[in-house]
N, C-alpha and C positions, 0 to 999 in steps of 0.2 A: 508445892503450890505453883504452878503455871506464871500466875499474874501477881507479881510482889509490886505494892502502889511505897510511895516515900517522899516526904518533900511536906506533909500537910505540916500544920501548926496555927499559933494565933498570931493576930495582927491586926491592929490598927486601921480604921477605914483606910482607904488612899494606897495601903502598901500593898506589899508583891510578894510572891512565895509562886516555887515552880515545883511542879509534880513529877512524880517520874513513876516510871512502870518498867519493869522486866520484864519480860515477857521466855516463857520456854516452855516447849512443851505441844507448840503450835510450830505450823510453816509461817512463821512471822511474816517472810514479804511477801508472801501473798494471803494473808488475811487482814482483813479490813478491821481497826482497833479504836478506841475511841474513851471517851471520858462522863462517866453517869454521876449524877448527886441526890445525894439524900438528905432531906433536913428532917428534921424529928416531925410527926404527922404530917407530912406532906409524900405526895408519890412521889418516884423515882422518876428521875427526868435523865435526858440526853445532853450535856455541856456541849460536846465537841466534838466532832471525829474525822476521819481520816484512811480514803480508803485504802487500797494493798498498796495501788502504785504511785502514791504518797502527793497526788495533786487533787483529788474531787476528798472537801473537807466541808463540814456539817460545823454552825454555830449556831444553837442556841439566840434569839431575837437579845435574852438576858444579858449577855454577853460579848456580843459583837463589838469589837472595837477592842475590847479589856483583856480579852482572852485570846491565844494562841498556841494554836495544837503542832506541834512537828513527833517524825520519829526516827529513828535509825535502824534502817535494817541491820547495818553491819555490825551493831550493837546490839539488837535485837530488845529497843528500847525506845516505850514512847512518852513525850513529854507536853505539860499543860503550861505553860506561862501565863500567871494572873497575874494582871497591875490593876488599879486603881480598883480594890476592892471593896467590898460593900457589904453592910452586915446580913443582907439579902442572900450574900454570897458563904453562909456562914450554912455547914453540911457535910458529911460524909461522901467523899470521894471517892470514884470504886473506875477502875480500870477495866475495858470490857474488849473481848476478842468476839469475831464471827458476826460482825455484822453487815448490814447492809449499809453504802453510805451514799447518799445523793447531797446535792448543798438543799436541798428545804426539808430533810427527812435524816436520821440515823435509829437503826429497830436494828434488835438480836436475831440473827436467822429463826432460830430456837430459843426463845425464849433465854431468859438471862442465867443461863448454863455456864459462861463462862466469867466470872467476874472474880476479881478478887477480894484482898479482905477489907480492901476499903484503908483510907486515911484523911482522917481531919481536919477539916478547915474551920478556924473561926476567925471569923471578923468581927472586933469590936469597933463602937462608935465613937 
């Protein structure tokens, strides 16, 4: 599996939990990588992203402020810092490669081809 995600769990409005992705299998520095969420009946949205050369980064209106995307090339790993979280924020996390990234927009080239298996987040109140 390409994209291994890690880090989800539960938590308390207010707190923090940080994500992480492996990423392998790709030219990591130069693909543009990013962070999708999924709540149960709701569509798949775009958190965060971050393009190859790791300064043009996509947030989510949801999010701004709370959320913070970085990665590592030389690690070949990229990560999400959520603080002050919200049961809003509560969703299946899914780490995504190949996309396009501007700051008002993050879309998969091809469709969501590249995701992984997703991890957990829940926020209680």
């Amino acid at each position: 599996v390409p994209l291994v995600e890690s880090g989800g769990g539960s938590v308390q409005a207010g707190g923090s939990l940080k994500l992480s992705c492996a990423v392998s299998g790709y030219t990591y520095s130069s693909n543009s990588v990013g962070w999708f969420r999924q709540a149960p009946g709701k569509e798949r949205e775009a958190v965060s992203c971050v393009g190859w050369e790791g300064i043009t980064t996509y947030y989510a209106d949801s999010v701004k402020g709370r959320f913070t995307i970085s990665r590592n090339n030389a690690e070949n790993t990229l990560y999400l810092q959520m603080t002050s979280l919200k049961p809003e924020d509560t969703a299946m996390y899914y780490c995504a490669a190949g996309l396009i990234v501007i700051p008002s927009s993050c879309t998969p080239v091809t469709g969501y081809n590249h995701l992984g298996q997703g991890t957990q987040v829940t926020v209680s109140s």
